[in-house]
C-alpha positions in Angstrom: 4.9 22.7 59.8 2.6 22.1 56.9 0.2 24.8 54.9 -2.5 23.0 56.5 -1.4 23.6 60.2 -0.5 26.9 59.6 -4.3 27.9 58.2 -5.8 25.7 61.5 -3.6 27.8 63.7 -4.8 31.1 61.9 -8.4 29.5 62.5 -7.5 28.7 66.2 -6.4 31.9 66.7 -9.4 33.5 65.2 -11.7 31.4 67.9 -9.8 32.1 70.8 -10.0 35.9 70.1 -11.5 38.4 72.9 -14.7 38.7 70.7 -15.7 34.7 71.3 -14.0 35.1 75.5 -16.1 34.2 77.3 -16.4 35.9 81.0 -18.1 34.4 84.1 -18.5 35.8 87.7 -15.8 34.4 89.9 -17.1 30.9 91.6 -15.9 28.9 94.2 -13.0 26.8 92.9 -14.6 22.8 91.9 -14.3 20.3 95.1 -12.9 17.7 92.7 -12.4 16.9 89.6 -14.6 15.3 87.7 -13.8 12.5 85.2 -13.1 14.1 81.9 -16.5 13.7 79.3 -16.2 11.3 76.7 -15.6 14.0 73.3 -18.6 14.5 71.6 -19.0 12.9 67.6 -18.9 14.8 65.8 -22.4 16.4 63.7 -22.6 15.3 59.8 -22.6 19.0 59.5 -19.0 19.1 61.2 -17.8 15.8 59.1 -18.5 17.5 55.9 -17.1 21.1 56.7 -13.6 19.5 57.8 -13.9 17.1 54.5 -14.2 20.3 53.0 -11.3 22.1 54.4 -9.4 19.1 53.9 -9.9 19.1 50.4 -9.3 23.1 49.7 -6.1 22.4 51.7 -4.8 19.9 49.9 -5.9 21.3 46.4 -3.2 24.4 47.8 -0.6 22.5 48.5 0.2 21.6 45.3 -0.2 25.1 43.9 2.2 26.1 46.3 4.2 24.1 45.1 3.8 25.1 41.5 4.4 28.7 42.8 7.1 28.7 44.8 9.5 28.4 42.2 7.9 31.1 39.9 8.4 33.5 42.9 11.7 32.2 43.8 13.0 33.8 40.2 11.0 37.1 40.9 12.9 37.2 44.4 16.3 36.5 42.8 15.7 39.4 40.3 18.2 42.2 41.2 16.7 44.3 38.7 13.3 44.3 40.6 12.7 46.8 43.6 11.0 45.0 46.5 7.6 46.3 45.6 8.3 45.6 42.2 9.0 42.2 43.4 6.1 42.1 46.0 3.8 43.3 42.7 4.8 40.2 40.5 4.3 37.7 43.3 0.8 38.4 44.3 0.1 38.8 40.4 0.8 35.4 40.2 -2.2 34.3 43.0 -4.2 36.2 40.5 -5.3 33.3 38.3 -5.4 31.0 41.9 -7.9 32.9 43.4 -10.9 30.6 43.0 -8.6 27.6 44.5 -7.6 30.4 47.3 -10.8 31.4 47.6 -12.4 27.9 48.7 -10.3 27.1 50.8 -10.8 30.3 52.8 -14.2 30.0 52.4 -14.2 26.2 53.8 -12.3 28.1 57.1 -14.9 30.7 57.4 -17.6 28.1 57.1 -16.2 25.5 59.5 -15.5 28.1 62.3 -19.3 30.1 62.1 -20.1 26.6 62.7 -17.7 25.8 65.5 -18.0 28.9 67.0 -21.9 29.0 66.8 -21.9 25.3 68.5 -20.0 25.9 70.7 -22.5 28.9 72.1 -20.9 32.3 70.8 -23.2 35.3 69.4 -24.1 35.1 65.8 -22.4 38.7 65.9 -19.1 36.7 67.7 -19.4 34.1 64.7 -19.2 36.2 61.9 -16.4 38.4 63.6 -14.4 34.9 63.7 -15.0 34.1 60.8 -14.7 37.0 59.0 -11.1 37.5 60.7 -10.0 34.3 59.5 -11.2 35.3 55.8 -8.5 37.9 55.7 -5.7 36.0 57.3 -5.8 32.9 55.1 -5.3 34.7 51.7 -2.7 37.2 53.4 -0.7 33.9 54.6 -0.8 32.7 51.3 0.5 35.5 49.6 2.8 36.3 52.4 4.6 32.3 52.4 5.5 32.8 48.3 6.4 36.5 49.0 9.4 35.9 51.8 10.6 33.0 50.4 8.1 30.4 53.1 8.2 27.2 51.7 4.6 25.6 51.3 5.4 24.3 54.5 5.4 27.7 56.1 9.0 27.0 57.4 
């Protein structure tokens, strides 16, 4: 599982929360099927949000990378207590945070537009997004603090 499917889950999950469930009054179940709709393009607005995700994504990876063995050593440290530990590994996101900051900010961005489009509140959109704003940075940190590879695995 890569860095990248791991931050689309979190915004998946974001998306399909209660806030954006949507409830209609019971109907009479469909007589048949219809033949699925062709998927819609995609907007230019949608193109360049993903481009932008994509590119904050792939700018962490190799940070991740960079990182992982800096907090493998602080892990390995006997003389450290876990929150001593814990302490030295987020310090090290610290200097990252622009870079972690995009690419959370690409997420947010992409799902208020997603989440508008597809016909939820401007209240519901923010609440998605905002949700998604916290989980991103708190995966990051989390991955290089248990010992997650960049891959999340």
């Amino acid at each position: 599982m890569t860095l990248r499917l791991v931050l689309a889950t979190s915004a998946l999950l974001a998306l399909s929360s209660p806030a954006l469930a949507q409830q209609a009054a019971p109907v009479a179940p469909p007589a048949a099927p219809a033949a699925p709709a062709a998927p819609a393009e995609p907007t230019a607005e949608e193109v360049a949000l993903t481009a932008r995700v994509q590119t904050a994504a792939e700018a962490i990876e190799p940070l991740m990378a960079t990182l992982k063995p800096q907090a493998d050593a602080i892990r390995a440290d006997a003389a450290l207590s876990d929150a001593d530990k814990e302490t030295r590994i987020r310090a090290l996101l610290v200097p990252h945070q622009a870079t972690i900051d995009e690419l959370t900010q690409s997420i947010q961005a992409l799902i208020l537009y997603k989440a508008s489009s597809e016909g939820a509140s401007p209240e519901e959109a923010a609440q998605a997004s905002s949700m998604v704003g916290a989980m991103v940075p708190a995966q990051i940190a989390e991955a290089l603090i248990k010992g997650e590879d960049a891959d999340g695995e």
